[in-house]
BAPAMAR-614123 format. One record per residue: residue in three letters; y, x, z of N, C-alpha, C in turn. Coordinates in steps of 0.1 Angstrom, whole numbers, padded with zeros to 4 digits, always signed. Each point is the difference from the previous one (the first is absolute). Example, Ala and Ser with C-alpha at 12.3 -4.5 7.8 and 13.67 -1.06 7.14 Angstrom:
BEGIN
ALA-0057+0132+0078+0012-0009+0000+0012+0009+0000/SER+0011-0004-0007+0011+0009+0000+0011-0008+0008/
% end
This chain:
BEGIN
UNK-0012+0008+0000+0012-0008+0000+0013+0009+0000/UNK+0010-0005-0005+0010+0005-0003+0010-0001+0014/UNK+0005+0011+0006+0005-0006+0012+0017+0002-0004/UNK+0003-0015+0005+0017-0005-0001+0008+0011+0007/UNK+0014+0002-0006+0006+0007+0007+0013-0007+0008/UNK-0001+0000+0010+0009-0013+0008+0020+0011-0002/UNK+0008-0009-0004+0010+0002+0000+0007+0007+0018/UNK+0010+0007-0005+0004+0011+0016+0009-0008+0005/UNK-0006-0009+0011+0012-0007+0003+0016+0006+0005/UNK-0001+0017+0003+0011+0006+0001+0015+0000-0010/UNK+0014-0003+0002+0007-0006-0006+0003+0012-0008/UNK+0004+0001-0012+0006+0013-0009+0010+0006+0010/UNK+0006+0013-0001+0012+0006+0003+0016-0012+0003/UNK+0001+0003-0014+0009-0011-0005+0006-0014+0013/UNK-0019-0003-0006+0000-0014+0008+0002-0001+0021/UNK-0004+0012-0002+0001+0004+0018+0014+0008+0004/UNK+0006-0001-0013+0018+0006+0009+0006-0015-0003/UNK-0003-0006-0008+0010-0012-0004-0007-0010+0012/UNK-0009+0004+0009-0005-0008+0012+0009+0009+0013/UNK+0001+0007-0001+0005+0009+0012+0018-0002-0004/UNK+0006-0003-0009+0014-0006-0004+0001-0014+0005/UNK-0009-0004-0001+0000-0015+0004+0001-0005+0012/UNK-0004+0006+0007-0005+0005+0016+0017+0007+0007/UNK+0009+0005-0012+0014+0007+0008+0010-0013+0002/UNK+0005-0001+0009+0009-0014+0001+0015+0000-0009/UNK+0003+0018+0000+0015-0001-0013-0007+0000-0010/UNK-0010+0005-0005-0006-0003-0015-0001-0018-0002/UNK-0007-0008+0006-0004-0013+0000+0014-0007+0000/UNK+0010+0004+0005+0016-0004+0005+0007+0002-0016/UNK-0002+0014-0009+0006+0004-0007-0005-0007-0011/UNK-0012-0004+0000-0010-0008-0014+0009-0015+0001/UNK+0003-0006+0015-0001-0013-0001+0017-0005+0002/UNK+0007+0010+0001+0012+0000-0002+0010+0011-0006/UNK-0004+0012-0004+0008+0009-0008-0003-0003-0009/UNK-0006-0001-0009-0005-0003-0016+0007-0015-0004/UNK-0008-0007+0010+0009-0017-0009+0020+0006+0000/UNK+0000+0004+0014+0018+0002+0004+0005+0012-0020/UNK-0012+0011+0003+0005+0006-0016-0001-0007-0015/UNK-0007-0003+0004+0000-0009-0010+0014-0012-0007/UNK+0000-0006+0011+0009-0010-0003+0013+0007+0004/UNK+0004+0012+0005+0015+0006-0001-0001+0009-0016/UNK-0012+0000-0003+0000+0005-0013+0006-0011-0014/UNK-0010-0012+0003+0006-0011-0006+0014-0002+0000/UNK+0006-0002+0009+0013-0006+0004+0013+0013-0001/UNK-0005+0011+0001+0002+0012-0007+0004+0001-0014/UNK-0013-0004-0007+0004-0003-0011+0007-0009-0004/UNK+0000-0012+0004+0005-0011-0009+0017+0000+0005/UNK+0002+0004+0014+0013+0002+0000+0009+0013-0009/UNK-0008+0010-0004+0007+0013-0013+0010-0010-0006/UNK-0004-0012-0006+0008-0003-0007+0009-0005+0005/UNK+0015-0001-0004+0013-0004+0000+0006-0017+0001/UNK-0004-0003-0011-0005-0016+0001-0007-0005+0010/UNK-0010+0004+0002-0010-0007+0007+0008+0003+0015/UNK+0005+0011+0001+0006+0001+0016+0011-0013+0001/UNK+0009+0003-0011+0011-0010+0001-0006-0016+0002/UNK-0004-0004-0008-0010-0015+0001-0008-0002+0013/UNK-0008+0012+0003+0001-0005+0014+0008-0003+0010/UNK+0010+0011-0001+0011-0003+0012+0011-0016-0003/UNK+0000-0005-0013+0005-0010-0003-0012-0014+0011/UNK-0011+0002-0002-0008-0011+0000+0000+0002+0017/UNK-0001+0011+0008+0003-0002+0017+0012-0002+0002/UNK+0015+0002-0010+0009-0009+0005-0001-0012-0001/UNK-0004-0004-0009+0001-0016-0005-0007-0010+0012/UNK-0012+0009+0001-0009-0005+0014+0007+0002+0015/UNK+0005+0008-0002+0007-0001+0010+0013-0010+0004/UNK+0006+0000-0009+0013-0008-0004-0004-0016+0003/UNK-0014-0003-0005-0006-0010+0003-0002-0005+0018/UNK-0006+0010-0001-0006-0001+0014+0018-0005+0013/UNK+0010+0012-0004+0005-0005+0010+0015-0008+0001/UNK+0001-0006-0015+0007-0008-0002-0009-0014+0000/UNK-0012-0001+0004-0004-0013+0005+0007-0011+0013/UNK+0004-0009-0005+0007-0012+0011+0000+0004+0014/UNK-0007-0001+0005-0008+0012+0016+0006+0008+0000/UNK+0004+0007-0007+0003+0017+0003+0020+0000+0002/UNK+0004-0010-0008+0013+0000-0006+0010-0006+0015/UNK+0010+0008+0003+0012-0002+0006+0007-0007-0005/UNK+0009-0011+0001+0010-0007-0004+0012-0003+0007/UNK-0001+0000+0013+0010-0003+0007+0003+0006+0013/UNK+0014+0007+0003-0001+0006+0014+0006-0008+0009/UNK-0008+0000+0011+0008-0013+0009+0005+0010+0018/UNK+0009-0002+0002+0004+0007+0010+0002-0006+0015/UNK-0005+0000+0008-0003-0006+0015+0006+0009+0011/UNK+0009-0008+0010+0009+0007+0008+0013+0003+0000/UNK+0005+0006-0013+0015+0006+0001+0003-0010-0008/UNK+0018+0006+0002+0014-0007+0001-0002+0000-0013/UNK+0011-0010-0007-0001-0001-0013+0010+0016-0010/UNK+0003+0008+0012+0008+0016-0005-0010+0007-0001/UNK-0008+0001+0011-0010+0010+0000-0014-0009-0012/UNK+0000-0009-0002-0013-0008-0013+0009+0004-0012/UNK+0013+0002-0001+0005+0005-0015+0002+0016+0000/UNK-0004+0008+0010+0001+0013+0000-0018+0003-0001/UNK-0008-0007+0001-0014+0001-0002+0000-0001-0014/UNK-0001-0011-0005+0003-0006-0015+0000+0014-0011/UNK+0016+0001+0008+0008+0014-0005-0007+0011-0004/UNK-0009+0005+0007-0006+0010+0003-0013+0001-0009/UNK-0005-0015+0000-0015+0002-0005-0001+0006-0010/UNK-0012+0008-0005+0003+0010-0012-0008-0007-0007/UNK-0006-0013+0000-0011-0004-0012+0005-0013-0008/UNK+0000-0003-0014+0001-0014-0008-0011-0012+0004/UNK+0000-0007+0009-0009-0011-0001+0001-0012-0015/UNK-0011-0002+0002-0016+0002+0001+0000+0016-0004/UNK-0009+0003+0010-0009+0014+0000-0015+0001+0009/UNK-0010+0007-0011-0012+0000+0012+0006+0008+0014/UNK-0013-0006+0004-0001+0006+0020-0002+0017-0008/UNK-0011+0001-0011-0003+0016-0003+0007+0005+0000/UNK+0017-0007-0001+0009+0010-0007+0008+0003+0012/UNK-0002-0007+0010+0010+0000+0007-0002+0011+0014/UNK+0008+0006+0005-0002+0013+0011+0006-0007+0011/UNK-0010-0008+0009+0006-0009+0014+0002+0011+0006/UNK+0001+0012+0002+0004+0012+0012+0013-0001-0003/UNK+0003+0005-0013+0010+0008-0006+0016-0011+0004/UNK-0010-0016-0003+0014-0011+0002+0001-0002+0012/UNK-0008+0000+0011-0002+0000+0011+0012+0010+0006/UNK-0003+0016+0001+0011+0009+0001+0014-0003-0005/UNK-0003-0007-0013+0015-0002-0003+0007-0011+0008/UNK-0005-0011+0005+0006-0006+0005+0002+0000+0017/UNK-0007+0009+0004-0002+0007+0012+0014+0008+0000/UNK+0004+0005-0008+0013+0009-0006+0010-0005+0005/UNK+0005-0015-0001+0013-0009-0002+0002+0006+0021/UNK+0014+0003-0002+0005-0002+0016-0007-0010+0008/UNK+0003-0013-0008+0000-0011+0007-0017-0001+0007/UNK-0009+0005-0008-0010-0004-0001-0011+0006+0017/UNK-0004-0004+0006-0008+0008+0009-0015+0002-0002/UNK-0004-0011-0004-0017-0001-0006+0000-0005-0012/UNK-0012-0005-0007-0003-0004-0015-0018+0000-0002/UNK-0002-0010-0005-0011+0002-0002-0011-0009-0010/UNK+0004+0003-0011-0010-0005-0014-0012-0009+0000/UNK-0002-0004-0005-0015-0008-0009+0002-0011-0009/UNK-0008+0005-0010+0001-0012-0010-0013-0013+0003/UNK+0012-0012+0002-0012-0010+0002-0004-0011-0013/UNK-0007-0006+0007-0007-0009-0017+0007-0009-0004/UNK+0004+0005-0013+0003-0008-0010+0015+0012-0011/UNK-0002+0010+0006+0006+0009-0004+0016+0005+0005/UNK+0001-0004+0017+0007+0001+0004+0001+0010+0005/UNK+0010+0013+0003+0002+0014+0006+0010-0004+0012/UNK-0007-0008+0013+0011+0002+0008-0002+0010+0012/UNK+0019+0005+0001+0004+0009+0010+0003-0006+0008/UNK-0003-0004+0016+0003+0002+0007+0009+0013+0007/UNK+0010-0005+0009+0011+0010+0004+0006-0001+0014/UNK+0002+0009+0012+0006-0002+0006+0008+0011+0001/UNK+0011-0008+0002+0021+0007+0002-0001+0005+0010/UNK+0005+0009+0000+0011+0006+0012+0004-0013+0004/UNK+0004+0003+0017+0013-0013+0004+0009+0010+0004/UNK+0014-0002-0004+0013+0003+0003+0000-0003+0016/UNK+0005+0014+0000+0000+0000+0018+0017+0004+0003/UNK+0005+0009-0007+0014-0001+0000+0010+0005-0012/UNK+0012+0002+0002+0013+0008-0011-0001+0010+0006/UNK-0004+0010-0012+0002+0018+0000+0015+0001-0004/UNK+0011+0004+0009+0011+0006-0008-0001+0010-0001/UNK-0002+0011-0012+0004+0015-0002+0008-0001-0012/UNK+0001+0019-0002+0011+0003-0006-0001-0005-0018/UNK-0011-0005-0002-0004-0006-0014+0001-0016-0002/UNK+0001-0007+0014+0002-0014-0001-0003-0006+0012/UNK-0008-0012-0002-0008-0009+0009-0010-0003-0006/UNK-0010+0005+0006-0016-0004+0000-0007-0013+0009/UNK-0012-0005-0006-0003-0007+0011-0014+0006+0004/UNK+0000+0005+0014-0014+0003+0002-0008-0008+0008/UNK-0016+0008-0002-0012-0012+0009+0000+0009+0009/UNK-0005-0007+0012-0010+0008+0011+0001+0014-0001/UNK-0007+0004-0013-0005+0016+0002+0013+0007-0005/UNK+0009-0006-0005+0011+0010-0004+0002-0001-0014/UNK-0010-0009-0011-0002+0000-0009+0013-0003-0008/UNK+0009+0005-0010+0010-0009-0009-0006-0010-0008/UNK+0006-0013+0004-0008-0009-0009+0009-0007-0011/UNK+0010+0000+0003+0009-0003-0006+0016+0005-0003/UNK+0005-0002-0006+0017+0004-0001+0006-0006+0000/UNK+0012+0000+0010+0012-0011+0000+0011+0003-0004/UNK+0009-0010-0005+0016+0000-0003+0005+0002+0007/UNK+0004-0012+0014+0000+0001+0009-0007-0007+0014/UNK+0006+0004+0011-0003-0002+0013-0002-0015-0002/UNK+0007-0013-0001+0000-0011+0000-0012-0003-0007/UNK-0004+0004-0012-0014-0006-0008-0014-0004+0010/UNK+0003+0011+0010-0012-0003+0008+0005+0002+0018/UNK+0010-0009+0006+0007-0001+0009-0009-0001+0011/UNK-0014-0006+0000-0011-0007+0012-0008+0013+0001/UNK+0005+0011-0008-0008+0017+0008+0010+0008+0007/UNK-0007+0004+0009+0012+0009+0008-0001+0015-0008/UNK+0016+0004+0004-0001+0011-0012-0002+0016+0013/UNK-0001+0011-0014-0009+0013+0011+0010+0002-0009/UNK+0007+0017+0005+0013+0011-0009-0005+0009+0004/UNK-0002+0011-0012+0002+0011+0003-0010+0009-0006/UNK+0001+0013-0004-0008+0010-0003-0014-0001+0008/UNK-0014-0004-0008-0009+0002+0008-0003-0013+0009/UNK+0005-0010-0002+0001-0013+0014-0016-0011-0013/UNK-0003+0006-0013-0011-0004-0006-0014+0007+0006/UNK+0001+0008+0008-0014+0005+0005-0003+0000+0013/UNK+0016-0009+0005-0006-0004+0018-0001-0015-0001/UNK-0001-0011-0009-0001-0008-0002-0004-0010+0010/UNK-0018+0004+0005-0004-0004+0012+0007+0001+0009/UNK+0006+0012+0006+0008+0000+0011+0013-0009-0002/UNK+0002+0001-0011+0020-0008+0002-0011-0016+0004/UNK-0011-0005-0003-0001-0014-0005-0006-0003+0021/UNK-0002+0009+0005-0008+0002+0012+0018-0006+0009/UNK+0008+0012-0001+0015+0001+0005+0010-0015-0001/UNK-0005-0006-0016+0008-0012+0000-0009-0011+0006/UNK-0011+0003+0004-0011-0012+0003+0007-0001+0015/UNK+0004+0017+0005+0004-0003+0012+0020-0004+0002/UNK+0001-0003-0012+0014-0003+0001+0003-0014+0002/UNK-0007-0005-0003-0002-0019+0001+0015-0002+0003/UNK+0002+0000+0018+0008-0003+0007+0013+0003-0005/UNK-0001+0010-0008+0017+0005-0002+0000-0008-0019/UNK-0006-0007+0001-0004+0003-0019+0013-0008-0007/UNK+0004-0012+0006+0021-0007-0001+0006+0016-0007/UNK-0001+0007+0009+0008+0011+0001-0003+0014-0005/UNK-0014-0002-0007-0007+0009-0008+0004+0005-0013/UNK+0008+0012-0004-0002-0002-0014-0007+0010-0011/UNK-0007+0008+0010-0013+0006-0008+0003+0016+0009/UNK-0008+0006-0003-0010+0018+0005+0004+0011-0008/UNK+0007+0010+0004+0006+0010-0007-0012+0008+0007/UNK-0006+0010-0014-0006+0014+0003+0009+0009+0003/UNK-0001+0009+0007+0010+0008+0008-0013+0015-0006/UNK+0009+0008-0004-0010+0015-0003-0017-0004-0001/UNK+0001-0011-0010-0017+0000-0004-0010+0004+0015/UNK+0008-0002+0007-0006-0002+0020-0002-0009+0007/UNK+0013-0010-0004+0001-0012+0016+0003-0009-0013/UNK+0006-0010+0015+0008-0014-0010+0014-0002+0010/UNK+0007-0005-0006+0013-0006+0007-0004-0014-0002/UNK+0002-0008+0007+0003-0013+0000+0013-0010-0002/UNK+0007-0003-0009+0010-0002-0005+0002-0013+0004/UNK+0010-0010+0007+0006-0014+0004+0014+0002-0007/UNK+0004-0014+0002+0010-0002-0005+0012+0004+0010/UNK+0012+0001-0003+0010+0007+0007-0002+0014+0001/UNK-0004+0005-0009-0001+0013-0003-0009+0009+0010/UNK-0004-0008+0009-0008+0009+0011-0015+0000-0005/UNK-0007+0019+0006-0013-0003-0004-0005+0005+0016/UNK-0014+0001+0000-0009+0004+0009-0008+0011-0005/UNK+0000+0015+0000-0005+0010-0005-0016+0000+0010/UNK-0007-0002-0004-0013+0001-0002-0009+0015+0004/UNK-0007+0005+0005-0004+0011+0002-0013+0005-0007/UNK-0001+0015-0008-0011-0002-0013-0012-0002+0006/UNK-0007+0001+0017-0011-0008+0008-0001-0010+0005/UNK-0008-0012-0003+0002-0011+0008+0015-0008-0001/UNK+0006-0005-0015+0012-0009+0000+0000-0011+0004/UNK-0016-0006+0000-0006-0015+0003+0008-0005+0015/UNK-0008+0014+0009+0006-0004+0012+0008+0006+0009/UNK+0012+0005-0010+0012+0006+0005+0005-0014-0005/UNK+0001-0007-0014+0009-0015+0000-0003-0010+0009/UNK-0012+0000+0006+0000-0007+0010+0006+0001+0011/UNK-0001+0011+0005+0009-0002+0012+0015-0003-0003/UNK+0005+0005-0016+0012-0001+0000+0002-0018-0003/UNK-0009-0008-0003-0002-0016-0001+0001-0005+0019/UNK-0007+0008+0007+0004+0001+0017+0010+0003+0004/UNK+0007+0003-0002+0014+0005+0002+0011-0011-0005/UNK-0003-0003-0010+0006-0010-0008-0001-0013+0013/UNK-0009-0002+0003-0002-0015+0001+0002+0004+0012/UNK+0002+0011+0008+0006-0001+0015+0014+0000+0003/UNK+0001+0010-0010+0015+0009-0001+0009-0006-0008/UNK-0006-0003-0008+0011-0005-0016+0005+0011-0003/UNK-0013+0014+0000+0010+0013-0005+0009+0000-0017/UNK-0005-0011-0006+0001-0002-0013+0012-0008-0001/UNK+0002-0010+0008+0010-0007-0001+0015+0006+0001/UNK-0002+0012+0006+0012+0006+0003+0007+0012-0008/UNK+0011+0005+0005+0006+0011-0018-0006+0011+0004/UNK-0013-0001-0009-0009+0014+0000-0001+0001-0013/UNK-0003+0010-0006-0007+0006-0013-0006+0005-0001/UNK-0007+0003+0006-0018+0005+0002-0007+0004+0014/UNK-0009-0009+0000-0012+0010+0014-0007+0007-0007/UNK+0000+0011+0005-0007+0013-0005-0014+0003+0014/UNK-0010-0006-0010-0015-0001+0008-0006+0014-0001/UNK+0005+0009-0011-0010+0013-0005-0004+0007+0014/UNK+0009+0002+0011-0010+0003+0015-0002-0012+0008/UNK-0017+0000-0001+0002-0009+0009+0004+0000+0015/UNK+0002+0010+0005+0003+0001+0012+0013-0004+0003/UNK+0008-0002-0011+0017+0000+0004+0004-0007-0015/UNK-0002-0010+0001+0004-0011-0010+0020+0001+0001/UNK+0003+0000-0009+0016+0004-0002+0007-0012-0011/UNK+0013-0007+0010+0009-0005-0009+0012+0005-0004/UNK-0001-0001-0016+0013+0002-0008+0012-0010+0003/UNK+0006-0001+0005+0013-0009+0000+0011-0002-0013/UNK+0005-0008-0004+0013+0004-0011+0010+0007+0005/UNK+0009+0000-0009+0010+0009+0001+0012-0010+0011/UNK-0002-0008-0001+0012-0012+0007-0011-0002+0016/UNK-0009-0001-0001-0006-0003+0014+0000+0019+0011/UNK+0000+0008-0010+0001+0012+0008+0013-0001+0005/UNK+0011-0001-0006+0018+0000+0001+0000-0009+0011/UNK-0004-0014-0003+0001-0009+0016-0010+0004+0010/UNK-0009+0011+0002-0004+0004+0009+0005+0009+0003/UNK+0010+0009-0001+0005+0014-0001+0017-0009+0008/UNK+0003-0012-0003+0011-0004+0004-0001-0007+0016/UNK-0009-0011-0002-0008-0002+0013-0003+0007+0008/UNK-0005+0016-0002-0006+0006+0006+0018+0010+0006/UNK+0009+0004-0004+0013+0007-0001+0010-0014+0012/UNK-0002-0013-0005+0001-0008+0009+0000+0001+0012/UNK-0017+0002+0001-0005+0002+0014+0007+0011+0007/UNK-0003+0014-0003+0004+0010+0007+0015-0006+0002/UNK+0011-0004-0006+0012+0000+0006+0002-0005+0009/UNK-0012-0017+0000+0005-0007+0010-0005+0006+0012/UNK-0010+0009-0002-0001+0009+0015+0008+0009+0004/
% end
């Protein structure tokens, strides 16, 4: 009998490294995603060489795009403004840098945000467009806390010191008490602390002079003030509001209590009430 010769089941060379490649995890990685990836950057390689074909595509992702976000949904038409005065809603207006209707895509809510953040008047601000293609700002104002006189005009400031406004004159806005003087915009708090405590004298109030970007004077009518000391003015005017209501130091021909020590509070007299004390007093000695 003829004896069969059984095939080697051992794999060729060849066949036993292309098993031992198969077996590497970057080989298996590089078969099943570098080749398709070369491939098709090869295609797309090619087909983009040409000039045409670049151009015509870049036509057909604007058009799709143009599509996409000039859809109804997407589109802005109207800005509606919540909060402010009808000065500070035409100084918004004023400002806005976009033509409505415009998409939401187009539009930079930081950018208008900051800008209207910008306006004196403005203290907060804060965007969203709601449905139906509405972009409203909400806003809140400064409140006018008083009249800055300096050497450029009249201002009206908030709380913090802020210029919010500009005046012609004093009368435009008569129901703020007015602050004078170099620097009287960055003690704001304080002057508003000083007139909280002027209540009592307030008939006779007619606003806070900055004194060397330091203190305040206190200014009434009849020319007389109350100089203020640059620690604690709150409650040096009080006692001088004590005095008042015991003494009627105010009522009489003085022209200033000078509080800046407090240990020795000092009155100014006029020039006619020193003379009748100077005469009174020349009086006296004779008749002794």
């Amino acid at each position: 009998m003829q004896q069969v010769t059984r095939p080697d089941p051992a794999p060729s060379r060849w066949s036993y490294r292309f098993q031992r490649l198969m077996l590497t995890p970057v080989f298996r990685l590089a078969l099943r995603v570098g080749v398709p990836f070369c491939l098709t950057l090869g295609v797309v390689t090619a087909y983009l060489a040409d000039e045409s074909r670049r151009e015509a595509l870049t036509l057909k992702l604007t058009d799709l795009r143009e599509q996409v976000v000039t859809r109804p949904e997407f589109m802005v038409s109207l800005l509606a403004v919540e909060g402010a005065s009808t000065g500070i809603e035409e100084d918004i207006r004023e400002i806005f840098p976009y033509d409505l209707p415009a998409s939401s895509f187009d539009l930079d809510l930081a950018h208008v945000q900051e800008m209207i953040r910008g306006l004196p008047a403005v203290a907060e601000a804060s965007l969203r467009i709601r449905q139906g293609g509405v972009l409203l700002a909400k806003i809140t104002e400064r409140q006018p806390a008083a009249i800055w006189r300096h050497h450029d005009g009249l201002g009206v400031v908030d709380a913090e010191g802020v210029v919010v406004d500009e005046l012609d004159s004093r009368a435009a806005r008569a129901d703020l008490p007015l602050i004078v003087g170099q620097g009287a915009d960055r003690a704001v708090p304080e002057a508003l602390d000083i007139l909280q405590a002027a209540v009592p004298l307030e008939d006779r109030l007619r606003g806070l002079v900055r004194m060397g970007e330091r203190r305040w004077d206190v200014v009434l009518d009849r020319g007389q003030r109350i100089l203020l000391p640059e620690a604690y003015p709150v409650q040096a005017l009080e006692r001088v509001i004590v005095l008042e209501e015991v003494q009627e130091a105010l009522a009489r021909d003085v022209v200033a209590i000078d509080m800046r020590l407090a240990e020795r509070p000092t009155l100014r007299m006029s020039e006619n009430a020193v003379e009748e004390w100077w005469q009174v007093t020349k009086m006296t000695v004779e008749a002794e």
